[in-house]
N, CA, C and O atoms as a GROMACS GRO file, in nm:
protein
  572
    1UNK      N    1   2.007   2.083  -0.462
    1UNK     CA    2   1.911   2.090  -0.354
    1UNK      C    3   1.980   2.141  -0.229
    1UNK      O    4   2.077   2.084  -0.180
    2UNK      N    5   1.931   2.241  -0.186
    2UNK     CA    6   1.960   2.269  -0.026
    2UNK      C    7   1.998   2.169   0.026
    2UNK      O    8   1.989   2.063  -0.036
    3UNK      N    9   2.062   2.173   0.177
    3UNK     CA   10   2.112   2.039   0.244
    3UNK      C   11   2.026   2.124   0.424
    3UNK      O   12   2.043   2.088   0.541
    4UNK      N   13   1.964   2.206   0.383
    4UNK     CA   14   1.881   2.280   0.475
    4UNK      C   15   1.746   2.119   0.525
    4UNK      O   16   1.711   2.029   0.448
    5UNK      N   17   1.705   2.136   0.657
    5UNK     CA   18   1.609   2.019   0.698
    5UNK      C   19   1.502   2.019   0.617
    5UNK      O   20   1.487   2.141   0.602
    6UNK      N   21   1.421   1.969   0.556
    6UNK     CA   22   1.305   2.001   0.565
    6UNK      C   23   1.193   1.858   0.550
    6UNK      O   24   1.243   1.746   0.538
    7UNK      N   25   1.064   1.872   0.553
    7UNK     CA   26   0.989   1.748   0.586
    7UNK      C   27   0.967   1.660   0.479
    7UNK      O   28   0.911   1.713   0.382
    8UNK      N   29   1.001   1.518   0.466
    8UNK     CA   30   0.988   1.426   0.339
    8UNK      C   31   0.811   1.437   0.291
    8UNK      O   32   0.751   1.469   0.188
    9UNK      N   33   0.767   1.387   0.444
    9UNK     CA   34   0.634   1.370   0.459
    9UNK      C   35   0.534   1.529   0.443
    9UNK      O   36   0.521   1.602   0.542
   10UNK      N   37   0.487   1.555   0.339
   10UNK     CA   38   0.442   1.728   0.353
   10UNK      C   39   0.291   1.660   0.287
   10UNK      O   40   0.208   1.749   0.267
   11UNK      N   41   0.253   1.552   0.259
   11UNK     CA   42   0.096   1.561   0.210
   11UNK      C   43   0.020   1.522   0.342
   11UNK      O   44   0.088   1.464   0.426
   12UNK      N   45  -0.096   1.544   0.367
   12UNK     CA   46  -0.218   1.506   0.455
   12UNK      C   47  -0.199   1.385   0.477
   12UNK      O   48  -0.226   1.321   0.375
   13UNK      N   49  -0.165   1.318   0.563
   13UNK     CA   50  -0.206   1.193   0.589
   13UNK      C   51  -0.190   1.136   0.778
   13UNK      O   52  -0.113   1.190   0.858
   14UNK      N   53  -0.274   1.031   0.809
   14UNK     CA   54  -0.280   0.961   0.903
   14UNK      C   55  -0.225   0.850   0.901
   14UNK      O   56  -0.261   0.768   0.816
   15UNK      N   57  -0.109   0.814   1.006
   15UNK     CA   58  -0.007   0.689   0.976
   15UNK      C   59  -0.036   0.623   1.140
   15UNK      O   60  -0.032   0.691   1.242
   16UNK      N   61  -0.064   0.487   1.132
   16UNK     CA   62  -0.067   0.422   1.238
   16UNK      C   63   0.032   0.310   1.248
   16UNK      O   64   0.013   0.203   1.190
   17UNK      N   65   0.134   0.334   1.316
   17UNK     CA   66   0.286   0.225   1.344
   17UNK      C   67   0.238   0.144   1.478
   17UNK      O   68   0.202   0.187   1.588
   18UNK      N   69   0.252  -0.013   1.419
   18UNK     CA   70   0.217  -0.066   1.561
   18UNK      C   71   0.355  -0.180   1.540
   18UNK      O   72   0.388  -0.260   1.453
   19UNK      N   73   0.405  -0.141   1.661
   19UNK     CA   74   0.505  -0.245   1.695
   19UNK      C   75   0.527  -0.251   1.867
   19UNK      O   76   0.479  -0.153   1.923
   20UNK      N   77   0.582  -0.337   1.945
   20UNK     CA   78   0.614  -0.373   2.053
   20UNK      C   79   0.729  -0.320   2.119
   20UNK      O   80   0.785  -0.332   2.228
   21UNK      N   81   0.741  -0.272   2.039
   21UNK     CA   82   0.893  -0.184   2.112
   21UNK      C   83   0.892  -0.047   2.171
   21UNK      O   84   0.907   0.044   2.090
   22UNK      N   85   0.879  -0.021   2.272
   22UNK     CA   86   0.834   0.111   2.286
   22UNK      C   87   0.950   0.222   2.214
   22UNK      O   88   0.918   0.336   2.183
   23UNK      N   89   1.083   0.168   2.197
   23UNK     CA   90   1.197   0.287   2.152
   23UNK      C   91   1.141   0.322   2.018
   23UNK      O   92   1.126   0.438   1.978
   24UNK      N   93   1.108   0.204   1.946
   24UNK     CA   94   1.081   0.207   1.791
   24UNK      C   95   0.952   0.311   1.786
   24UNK      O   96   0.951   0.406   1.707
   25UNK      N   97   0.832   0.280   1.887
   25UNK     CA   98   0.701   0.343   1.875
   25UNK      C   99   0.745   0.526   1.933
   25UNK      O  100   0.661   0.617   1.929
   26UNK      N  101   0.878   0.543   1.979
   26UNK     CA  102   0.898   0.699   1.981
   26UNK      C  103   0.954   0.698   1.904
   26UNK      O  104   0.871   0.727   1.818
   27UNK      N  105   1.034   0.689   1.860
   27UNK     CA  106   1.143   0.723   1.737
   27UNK      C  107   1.023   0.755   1.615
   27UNK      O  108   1.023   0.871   1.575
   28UNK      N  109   0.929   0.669   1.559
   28UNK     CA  110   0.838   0.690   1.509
   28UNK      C  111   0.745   0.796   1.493
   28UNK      O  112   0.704   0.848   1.389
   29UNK      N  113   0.713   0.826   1.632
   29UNK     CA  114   0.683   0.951   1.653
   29UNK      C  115   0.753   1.092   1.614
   29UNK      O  116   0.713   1.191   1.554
   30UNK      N  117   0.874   1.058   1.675
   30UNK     CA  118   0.952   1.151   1.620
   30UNK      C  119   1.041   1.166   1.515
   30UNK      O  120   1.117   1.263   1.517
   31UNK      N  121   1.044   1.053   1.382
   31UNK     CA  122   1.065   1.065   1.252
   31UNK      C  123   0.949   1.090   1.189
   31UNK      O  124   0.960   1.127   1.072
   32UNK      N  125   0.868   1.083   1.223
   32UNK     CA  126   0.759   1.002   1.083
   32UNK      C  127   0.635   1.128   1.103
   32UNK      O  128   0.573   1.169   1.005
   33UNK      N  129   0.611   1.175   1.229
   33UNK     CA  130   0.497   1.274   1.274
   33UNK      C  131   0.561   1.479   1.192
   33UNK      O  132   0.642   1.553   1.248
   34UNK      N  133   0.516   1.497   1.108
   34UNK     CA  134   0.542   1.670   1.065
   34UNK      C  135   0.393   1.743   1.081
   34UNK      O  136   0.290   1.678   1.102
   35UNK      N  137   0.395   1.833   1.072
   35UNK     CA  138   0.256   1.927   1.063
   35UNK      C  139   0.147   1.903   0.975
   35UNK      O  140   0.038   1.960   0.979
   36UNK      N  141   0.190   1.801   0.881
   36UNK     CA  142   0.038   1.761   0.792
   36UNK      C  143   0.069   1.617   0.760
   36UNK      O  144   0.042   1.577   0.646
   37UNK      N  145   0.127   1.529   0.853
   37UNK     CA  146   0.120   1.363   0.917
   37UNK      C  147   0.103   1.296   1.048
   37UNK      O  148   0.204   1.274   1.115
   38UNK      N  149  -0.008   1.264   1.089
   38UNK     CA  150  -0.046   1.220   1.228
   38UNK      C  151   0.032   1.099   1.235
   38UNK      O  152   0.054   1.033   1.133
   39UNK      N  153   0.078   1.062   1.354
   39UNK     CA  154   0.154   0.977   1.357
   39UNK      C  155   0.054   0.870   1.522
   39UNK      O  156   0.076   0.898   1.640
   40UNK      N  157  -0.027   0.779   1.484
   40UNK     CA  158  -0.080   0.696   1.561
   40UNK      C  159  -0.012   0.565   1.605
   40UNK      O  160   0.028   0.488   1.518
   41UNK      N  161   0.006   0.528   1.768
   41UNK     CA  162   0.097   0.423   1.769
   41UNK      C  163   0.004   0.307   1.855
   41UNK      O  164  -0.090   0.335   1.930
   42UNK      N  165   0.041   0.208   1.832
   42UNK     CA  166  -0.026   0.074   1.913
   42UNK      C  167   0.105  -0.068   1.971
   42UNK      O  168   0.190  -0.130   1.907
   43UNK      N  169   0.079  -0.071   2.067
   43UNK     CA  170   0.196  -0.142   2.101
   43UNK      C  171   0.159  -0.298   2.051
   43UNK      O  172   0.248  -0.362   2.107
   44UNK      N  173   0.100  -0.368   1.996
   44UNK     CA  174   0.091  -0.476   1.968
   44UNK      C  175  -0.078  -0.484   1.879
   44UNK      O  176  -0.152  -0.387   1.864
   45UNK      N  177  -0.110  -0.645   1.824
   45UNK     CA  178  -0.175  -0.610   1.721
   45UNK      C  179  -0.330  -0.593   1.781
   45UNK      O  180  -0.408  -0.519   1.720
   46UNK      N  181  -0.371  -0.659   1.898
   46UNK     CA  182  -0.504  -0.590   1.953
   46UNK      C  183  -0.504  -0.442   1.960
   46UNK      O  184  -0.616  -0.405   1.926
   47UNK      N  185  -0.445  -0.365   1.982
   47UNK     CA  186  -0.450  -0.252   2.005
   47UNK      C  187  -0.431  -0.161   1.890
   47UNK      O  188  -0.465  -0.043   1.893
   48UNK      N  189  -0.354  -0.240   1.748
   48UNK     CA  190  -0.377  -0.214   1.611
   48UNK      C  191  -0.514  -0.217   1.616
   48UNK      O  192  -0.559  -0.106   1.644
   49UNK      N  193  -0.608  -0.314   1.598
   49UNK     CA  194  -0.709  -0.365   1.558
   49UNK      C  195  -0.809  -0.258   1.599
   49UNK      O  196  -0.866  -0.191   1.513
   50UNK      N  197  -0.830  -0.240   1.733
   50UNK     CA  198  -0.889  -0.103   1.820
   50UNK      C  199  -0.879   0.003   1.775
   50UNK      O  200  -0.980   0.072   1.791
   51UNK      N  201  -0.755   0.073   1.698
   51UNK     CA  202  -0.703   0.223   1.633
   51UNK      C  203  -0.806   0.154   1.534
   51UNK      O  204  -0.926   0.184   1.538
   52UNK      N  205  -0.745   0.042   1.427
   52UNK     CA  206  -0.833   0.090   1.314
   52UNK      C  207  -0.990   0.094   1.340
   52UNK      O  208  -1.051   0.195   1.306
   53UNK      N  209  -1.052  -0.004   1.394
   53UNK     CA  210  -1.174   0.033   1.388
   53UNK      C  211  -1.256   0.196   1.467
   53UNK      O  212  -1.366   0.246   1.444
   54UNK      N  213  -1.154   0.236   1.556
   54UNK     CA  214  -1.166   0.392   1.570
   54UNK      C  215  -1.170   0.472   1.490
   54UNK      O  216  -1.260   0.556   1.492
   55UNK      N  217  -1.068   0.473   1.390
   55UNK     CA  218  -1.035   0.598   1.312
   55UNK      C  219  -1.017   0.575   1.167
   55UNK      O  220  -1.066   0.468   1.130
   56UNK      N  221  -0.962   0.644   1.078
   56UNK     CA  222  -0.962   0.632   0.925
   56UNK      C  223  -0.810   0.638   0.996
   56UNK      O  224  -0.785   0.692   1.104
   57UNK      N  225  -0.706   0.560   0.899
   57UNK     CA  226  -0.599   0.554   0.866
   57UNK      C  227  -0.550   0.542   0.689
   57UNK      O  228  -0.608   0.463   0.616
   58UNK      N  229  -0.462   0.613   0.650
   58UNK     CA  230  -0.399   0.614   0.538
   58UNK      C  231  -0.324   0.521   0.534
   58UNK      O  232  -0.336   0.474   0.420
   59UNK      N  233  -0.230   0.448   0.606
   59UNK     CA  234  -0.129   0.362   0.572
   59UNK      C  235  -0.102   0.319   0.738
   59UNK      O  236  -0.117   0.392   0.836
   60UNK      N  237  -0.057   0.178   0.735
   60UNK     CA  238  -0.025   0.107   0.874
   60UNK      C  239   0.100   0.091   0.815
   60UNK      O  240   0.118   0.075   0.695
   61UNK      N  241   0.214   0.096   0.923
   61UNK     CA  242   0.309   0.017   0.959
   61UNK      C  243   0.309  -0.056   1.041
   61UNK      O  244   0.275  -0.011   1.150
   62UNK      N  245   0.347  -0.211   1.033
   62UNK     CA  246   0.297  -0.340   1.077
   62UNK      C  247   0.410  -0.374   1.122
   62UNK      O  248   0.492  -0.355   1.032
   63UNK      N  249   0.471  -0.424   1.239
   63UNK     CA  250   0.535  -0.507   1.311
   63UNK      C  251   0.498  -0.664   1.248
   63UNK      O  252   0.377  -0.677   1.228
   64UNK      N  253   0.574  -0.776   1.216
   64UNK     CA  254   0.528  -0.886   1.255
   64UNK      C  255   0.523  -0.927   1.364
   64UNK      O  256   0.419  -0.953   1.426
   65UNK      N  257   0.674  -0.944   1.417
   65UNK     CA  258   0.681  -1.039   1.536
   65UNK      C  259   0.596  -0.968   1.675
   65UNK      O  260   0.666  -0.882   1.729
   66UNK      N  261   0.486  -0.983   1.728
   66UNK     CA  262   0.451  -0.875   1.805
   66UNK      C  263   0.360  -1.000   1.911
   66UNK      O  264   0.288  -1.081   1.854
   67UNK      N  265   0.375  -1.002   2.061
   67UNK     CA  266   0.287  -1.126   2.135
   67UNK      C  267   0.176  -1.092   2.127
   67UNK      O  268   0.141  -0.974   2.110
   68UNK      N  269   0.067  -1.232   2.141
   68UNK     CA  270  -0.058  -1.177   2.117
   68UNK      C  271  -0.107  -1.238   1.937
   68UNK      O  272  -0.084  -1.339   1.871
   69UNK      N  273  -0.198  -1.081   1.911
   69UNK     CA  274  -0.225  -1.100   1.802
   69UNK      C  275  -0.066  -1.042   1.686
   69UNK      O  276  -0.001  -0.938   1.696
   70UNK      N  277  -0.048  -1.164   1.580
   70UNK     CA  278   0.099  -1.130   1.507
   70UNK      C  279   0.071  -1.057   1.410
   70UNK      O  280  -0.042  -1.065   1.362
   71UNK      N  281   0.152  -0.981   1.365
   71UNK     CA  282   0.104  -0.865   1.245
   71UNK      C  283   0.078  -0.967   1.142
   71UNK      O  284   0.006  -0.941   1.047
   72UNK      N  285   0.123  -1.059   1.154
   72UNK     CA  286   0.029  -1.163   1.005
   72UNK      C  287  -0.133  -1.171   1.019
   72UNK      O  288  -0.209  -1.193   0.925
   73UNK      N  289  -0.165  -1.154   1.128
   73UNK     CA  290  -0.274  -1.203   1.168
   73UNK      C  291  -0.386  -1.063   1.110
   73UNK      O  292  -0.495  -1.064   1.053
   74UNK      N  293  -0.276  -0.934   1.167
   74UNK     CA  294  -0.351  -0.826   1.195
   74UNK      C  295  -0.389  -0.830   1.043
   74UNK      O  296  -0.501  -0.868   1.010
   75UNK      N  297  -0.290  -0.788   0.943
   75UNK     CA  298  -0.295  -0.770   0.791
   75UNK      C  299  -0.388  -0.851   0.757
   75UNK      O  300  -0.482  -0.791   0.705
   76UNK      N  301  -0.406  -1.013   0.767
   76UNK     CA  302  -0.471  -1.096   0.733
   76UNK      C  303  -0.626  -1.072   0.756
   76UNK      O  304  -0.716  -1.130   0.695
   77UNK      N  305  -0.645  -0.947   0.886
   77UNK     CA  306  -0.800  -0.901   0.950
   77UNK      C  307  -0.833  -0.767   0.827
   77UNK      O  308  -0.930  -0.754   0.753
   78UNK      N  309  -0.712  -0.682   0.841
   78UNK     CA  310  -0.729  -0.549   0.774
   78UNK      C  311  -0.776  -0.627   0.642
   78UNK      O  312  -0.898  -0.616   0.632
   79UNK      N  313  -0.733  -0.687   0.557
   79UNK     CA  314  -0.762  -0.735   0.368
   79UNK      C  315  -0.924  -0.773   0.385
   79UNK      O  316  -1.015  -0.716   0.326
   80UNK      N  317  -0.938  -0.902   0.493
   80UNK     CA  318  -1.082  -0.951   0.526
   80UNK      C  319  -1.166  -0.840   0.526
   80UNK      O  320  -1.262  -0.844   0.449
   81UNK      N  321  -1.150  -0.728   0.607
   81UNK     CA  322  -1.273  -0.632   0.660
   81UNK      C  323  -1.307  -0.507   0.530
   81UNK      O  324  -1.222  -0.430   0.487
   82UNK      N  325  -1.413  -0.510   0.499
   82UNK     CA  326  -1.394  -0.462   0.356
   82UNK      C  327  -1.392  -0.304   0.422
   82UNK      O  328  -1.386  -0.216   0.337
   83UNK      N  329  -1.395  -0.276   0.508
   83UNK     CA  330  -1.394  -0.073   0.536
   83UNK      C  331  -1.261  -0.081   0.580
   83UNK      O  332  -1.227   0.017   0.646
   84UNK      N  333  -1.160  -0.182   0.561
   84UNK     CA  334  -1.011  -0.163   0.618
   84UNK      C  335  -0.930  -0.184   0.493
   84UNK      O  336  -0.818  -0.134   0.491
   85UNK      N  337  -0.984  -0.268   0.367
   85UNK     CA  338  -0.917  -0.376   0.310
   85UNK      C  339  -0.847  -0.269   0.175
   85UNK      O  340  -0.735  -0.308   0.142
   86UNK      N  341  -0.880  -0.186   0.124
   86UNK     CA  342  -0.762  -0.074   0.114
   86UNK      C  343  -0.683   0.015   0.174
   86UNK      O  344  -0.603   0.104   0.144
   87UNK      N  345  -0.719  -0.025   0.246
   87UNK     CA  346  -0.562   0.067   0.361
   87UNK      C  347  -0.434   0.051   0.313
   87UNK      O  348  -0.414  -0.065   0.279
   88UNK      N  349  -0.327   0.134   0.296
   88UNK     CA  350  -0.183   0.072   0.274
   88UNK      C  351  -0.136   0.024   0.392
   88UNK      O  352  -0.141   0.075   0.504
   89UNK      N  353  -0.076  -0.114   0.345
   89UNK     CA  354  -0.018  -0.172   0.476
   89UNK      C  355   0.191  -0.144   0.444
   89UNK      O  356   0.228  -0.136   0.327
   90UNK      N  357   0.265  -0.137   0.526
   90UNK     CA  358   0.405  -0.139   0.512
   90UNK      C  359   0.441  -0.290   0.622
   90UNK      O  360   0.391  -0.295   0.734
   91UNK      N  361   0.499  -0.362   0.588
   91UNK     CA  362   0.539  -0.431   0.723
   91UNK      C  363   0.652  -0.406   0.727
   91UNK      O  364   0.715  -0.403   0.620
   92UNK      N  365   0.724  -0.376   0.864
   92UNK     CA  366   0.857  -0.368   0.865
   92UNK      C  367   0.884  -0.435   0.999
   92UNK      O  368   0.824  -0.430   1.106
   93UNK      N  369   1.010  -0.510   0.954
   93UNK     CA  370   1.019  -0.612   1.060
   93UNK      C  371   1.175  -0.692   1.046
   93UNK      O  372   1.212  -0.707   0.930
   94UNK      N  373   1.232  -0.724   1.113
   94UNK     CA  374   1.362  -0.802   1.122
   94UNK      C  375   1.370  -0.926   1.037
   94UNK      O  376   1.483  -0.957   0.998
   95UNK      N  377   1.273  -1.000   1.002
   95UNK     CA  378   1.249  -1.104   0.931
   95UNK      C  379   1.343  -1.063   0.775
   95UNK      O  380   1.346  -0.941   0.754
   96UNK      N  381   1.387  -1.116   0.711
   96UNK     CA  382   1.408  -1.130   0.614
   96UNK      C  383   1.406  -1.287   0.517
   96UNK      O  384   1.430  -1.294   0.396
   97UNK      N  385   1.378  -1.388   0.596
   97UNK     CA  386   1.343  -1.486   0.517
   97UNK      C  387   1.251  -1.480   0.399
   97UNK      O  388   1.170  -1.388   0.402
   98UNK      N  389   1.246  -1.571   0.282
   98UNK     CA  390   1.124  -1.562   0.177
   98UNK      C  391   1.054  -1.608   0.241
   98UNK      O  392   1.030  -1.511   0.312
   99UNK      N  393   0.994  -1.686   0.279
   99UNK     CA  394   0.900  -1.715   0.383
   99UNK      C  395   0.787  -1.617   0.411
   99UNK      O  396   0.668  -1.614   0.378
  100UNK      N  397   0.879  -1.525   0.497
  100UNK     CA  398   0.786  -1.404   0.548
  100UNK      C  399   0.781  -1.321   0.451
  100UNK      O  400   0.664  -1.290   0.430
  101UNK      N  401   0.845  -1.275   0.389
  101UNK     CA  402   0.799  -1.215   0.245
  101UNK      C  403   0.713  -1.222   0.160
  101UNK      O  404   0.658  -1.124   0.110
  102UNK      N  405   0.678  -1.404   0.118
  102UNK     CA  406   0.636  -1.404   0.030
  102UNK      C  407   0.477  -1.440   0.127
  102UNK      O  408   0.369  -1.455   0.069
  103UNK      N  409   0.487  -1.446   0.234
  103UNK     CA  410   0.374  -1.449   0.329
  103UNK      C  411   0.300  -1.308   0.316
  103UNK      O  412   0.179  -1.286   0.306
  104UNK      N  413   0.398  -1.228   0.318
  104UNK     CA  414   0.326  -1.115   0.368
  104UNK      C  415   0.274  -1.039   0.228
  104UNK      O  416   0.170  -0.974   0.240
  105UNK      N  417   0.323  -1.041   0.127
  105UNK     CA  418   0.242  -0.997  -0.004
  105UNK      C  419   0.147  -1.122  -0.014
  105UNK      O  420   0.040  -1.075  -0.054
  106UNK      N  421   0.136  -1.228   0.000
  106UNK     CA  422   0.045  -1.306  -0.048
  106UNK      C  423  -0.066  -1.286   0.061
  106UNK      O  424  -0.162  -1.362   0.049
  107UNK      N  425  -0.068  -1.197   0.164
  107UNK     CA  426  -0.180  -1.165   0.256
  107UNK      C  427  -0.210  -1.030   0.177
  107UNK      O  428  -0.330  -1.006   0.186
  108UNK      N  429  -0.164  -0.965   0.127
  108UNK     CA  430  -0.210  -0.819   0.075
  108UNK      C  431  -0.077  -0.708   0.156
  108UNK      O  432  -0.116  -0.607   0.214
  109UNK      N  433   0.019  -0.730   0.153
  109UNK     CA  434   0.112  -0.640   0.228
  109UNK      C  435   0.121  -0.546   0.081
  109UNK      O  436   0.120  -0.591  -0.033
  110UNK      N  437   0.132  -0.389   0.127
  110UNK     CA  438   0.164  -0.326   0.018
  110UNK      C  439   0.318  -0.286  -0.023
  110UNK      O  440   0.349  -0.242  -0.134
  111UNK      N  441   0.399  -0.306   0.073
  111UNK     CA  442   0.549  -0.314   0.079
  111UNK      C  443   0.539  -0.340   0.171
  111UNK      O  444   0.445  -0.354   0.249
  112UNK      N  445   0.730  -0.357   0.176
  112UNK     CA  446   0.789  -0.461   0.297
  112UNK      C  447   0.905  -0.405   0.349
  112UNK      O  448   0.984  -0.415   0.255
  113UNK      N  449   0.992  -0.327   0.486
  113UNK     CA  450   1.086  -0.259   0.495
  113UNK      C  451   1.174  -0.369   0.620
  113UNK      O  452   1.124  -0.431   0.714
  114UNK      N  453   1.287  -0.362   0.584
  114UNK     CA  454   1.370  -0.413   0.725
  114UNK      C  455   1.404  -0.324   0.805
  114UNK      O  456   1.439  -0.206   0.797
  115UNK      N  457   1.386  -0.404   0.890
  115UNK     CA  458   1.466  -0.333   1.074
  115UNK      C  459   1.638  -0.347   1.039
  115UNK      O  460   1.660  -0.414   0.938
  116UNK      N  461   1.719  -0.312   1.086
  116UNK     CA  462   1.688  -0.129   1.170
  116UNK      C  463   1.639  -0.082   1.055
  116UNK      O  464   1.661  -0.131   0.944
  117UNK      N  465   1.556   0.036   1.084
  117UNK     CA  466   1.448   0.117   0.990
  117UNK      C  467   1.554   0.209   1.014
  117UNK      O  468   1.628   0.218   1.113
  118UNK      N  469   1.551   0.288   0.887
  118UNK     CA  470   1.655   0.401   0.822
  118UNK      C  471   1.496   0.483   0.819
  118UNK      O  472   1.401   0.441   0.753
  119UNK      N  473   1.492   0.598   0.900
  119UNK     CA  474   1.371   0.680   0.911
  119UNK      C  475   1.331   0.768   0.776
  119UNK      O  476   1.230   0.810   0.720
  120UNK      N  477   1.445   0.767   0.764
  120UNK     CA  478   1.452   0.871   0.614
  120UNK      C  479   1.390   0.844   0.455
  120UNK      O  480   1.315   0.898   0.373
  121UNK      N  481   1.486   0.711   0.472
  121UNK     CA  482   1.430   0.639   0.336
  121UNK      C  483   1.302   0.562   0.358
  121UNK      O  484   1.249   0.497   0.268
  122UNK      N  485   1.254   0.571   0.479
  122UNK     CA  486   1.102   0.481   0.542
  122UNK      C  487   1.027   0.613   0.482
  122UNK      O  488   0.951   0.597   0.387
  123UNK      N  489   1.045   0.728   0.531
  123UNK     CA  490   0.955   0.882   0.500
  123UNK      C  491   0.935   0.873   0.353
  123UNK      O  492   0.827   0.895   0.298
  124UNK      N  493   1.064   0.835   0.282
  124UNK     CA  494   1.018   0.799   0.158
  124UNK      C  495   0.906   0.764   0.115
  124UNK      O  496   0.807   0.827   0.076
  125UNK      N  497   0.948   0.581   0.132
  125UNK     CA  498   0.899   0.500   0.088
  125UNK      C  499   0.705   0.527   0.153
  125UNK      O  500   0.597   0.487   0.109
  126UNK      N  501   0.743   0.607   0.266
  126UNK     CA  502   0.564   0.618   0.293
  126UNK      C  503   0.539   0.713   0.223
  126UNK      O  504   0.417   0.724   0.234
  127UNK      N  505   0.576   0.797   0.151
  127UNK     CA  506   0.543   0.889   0.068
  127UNK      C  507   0.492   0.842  -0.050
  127UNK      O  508   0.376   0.848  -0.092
  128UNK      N  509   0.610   0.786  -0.109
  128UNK     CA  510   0.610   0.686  -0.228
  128UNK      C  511   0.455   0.627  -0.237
  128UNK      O  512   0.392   0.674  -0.331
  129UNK      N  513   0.388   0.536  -0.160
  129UNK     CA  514   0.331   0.466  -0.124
  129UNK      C  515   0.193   0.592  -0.150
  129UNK      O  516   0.144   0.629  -0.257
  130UNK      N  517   0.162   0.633  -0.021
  130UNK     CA  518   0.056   0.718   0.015
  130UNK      C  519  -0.007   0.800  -0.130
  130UNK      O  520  -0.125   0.828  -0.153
  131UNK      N  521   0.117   0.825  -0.218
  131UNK     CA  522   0.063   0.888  -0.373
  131UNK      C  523   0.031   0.812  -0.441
  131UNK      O  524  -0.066   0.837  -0.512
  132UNK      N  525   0.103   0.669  -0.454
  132UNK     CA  526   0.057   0.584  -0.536
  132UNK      C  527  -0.080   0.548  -0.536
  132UNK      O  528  -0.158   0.548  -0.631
  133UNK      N  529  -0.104   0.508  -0.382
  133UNK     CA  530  -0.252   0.461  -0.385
  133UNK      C  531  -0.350   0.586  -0.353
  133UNK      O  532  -0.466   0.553  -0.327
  134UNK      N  533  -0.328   0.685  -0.352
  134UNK     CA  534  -0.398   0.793  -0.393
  134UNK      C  535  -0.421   0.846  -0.556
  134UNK      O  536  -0.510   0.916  -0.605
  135UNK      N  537  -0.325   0.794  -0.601
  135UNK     CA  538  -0.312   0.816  -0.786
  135UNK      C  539  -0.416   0.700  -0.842
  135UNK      O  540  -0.492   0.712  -0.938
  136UNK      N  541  -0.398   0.576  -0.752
  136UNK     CA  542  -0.480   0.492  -0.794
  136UNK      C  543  -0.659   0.526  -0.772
  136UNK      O  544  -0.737   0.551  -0.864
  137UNK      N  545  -0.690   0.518  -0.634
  137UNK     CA  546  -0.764   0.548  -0.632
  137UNK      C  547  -0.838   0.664  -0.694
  137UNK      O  548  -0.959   0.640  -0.706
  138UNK      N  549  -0.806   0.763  -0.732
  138UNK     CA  550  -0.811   0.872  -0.799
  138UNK      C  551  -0.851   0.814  -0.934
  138UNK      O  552  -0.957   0.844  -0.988
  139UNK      N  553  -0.744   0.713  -0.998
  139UNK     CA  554  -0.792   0.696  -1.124
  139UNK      C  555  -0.881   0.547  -1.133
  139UNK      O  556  -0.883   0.479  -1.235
  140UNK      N  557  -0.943   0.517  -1.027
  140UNK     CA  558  -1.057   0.398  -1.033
  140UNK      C  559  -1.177   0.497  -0.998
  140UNK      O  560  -1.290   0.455  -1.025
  141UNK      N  561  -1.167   0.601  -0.952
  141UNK     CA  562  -1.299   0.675  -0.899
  141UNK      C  563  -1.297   0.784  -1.030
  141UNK      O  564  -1.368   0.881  -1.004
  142UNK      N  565  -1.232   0.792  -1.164
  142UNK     CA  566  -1.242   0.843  -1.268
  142UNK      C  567  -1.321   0.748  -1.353
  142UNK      O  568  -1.416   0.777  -1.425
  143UNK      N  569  -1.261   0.616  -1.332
  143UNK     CA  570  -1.310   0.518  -1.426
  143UNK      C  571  -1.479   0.465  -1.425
  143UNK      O  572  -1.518   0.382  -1.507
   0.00000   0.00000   0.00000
């Protein structure tokens, strides 16, 4: 393979990252946003909550620890609301206890990434992700 740049992220999609950090919510911007991935940011989880009911999103990246409403809370709204409740969710967050782990799949988390976020292997893993539940859906709307 070339060692030339080129974009992980190359399918259609809309990505909404909400975390509290404003460095994290540019960096985001500027890893995660290419010419056919919108990159939507919210600084905490009211203002998650507001994007989604605005717009269609493909996949959230979820902050937990966030003041206010907590990304447990938010995920716990997105699964409830049935025009949200397939969305891919990612949480990525400093937490590494089972605790929050096994919290956050047992709310409907669709993966789970730690802080510091490695942008690269995140582009991945949202890639990863975004086909899967497009393969799925694809093959429940066959069935």
């Amino acid at each position: 393979m070339s060692s030339g740049f080129f974009y992980v992220l190359q399918d259609e999609a809309r990505i909404l990252f909400v975390d509290d950090d404003p460095i994290l919510r540019a960096f985001a911007q500027v890893n995660l946003a290419t010419p056919s991935t919108q990159v939507d940011l919210a600084e905490d989880g009211a203002a998650a909550l507001d994007c989604l009911r605005g717009a269609r999103y493909d996949l959230v990246l979820l902050d937990l620890e966030m003041p206010g409403i907590d990304g447990f809370e938010v995920l716990t709204r997105i699964r409830s609301d049935p025009a949200l409740k397939d969305v891919a969710v990612i949480v990525q967050t400093g937490r590494e206890d089972v605790e929050a782990i096994d919290r956050c799949f047992h709310l409907g988390a669709t993966s789970f990434v730690m802080k510091p976020l490695n942008w690269r292997l995140l582009a991945y893993q949202i890639r990863y992700v975004l086909r899967a539940e497009r393969w799925t859906a694809g093959g429940k709307a066959a069935a």
